[in-house]
C-alpha positions in Angstrom: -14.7 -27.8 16.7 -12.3 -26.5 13.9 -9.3 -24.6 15.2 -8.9 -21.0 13.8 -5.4 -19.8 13.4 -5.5 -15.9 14.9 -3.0 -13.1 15.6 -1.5 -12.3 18.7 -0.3 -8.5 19.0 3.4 -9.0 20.4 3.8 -4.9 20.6 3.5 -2.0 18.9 4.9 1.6 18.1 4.0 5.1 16.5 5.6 4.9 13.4 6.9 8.4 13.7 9.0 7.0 17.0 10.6 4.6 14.5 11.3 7.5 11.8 14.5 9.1 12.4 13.3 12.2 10.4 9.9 12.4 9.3 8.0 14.9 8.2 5.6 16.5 10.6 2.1 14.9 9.8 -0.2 15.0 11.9 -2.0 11.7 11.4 -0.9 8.6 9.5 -3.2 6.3 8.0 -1.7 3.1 7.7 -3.5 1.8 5.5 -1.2 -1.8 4.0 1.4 -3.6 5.0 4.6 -6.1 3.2 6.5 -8.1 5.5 9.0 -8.9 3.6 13.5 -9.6 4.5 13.0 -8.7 8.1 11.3 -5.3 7.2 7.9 -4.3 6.7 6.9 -1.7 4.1 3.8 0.1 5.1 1.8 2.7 2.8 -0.5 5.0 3.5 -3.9 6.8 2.9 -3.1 10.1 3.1 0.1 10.2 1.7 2.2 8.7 -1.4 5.5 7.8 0.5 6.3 4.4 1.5 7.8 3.5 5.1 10.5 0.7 5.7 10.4 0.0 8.9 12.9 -2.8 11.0 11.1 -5.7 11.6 11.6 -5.5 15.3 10.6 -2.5 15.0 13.0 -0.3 16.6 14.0 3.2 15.5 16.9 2.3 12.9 18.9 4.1 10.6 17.4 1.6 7.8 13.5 3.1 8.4 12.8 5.7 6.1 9.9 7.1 4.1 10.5 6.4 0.3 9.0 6.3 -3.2 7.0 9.2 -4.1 4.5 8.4 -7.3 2.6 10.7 -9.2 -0.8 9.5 -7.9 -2.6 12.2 -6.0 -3.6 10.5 -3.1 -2.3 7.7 -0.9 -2.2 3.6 -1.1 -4.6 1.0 0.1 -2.2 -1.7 -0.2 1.0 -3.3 -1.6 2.7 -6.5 -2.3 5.6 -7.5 -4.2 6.1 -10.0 -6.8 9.5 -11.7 -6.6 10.1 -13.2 -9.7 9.5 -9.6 -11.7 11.3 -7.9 -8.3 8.5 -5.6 -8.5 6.3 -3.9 -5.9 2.7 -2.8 -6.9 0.8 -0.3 -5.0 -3.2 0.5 -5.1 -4.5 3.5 -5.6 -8.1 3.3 -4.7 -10.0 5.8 -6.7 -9.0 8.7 -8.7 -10.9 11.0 -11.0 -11.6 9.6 -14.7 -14.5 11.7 -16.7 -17.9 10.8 -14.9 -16.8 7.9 -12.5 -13.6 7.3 -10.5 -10.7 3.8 -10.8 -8.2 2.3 -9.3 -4.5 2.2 -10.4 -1.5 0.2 -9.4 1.6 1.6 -9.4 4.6 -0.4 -9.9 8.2 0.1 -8.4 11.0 -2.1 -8.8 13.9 -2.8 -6.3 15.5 0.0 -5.7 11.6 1.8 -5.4 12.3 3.3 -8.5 8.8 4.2 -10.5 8.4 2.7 -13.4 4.6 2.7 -14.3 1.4 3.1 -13.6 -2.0 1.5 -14.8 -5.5 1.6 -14.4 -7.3 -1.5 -13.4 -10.5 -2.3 -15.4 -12.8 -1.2 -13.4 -14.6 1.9 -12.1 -16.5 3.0 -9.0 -19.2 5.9 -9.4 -17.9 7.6 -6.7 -14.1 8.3 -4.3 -15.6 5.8 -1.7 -15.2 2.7 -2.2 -18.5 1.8 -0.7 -20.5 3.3 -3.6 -18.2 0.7 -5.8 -20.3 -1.3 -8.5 -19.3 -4.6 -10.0 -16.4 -4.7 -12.3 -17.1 -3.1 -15.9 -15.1 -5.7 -17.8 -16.1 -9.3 -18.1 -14.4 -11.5 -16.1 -11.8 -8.9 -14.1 -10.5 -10.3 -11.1 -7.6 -8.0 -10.7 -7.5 -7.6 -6.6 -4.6 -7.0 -4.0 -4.2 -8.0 -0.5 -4.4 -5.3 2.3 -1.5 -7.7 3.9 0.9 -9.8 2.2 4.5 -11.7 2.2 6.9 -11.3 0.1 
């Protein structure tokens, strides 16, 4: 029998108990994650700020919310690409004429913004489960929900 590798859930916190002073939301949608130089970077669904969060996840003066874009709704995911020292965040869906796309919003180091682009393809409507295959031959653009850095 093949062994699977598997997580094992050493603990866990509310990220607002790790957020010296966040903003009162009542609900956040973690929705990605970047582990990456002992501190994870989580987005979020419903909201365009970025968290850094200590890796051992205790509150910190490092943990912060950061990096407000001009999309109009959250992230589904983020990674970073370390020879560019960029980030790139997904936005799943927003509103182009008849249909809806994604976009990827890049940040660099300092989580700066320095663009954003639409991915080549479109979904006919804001869930993603109504998605239809890519509208560009060949696209294969895709992010991780959960990557290293």
């Amino acid at each position: 029998m093949r062994w699977i590798p598997s997580l094992e859930l050493l603990r866990e916190r509310k990220i607002s108990d790790l957020l010296p002073d966040h903003p009162d939301i009542d609900r956040w949608e973690a929705s990605g994650v970047l582990a990456r130089n002992g501190k994870y970077f989580v987005v979020f669904n419903n909201m365009t700020s970025v968290a850094r969060l200590a890796q051992n996840l205790a509150a910190s003066r490092m943990n912060g919310l950061f990096g407000m874009t001009r999309a109009r709704e959250g992230f589904e995911g983020i990674t970073y690409n370390a020879t560019a020292r960029r980030y790139y965040l997904l936005v799943e869906c927003q509103p182009r004429g008849s249909s809806f796309i994604a976009e990827v919003v890049e940040y660099d180091d300092t989580f700066s913004h320095r663009k954003t682009r639409p991915l080549d393809f479109s979904f006919d409507g804001k869930n993603k489960a109504s998605s239809r295959e890519p509208t560009a031959a060949g696209s294969s653009t895709a992010m991780s929900k959960v990557s290293r850095g």
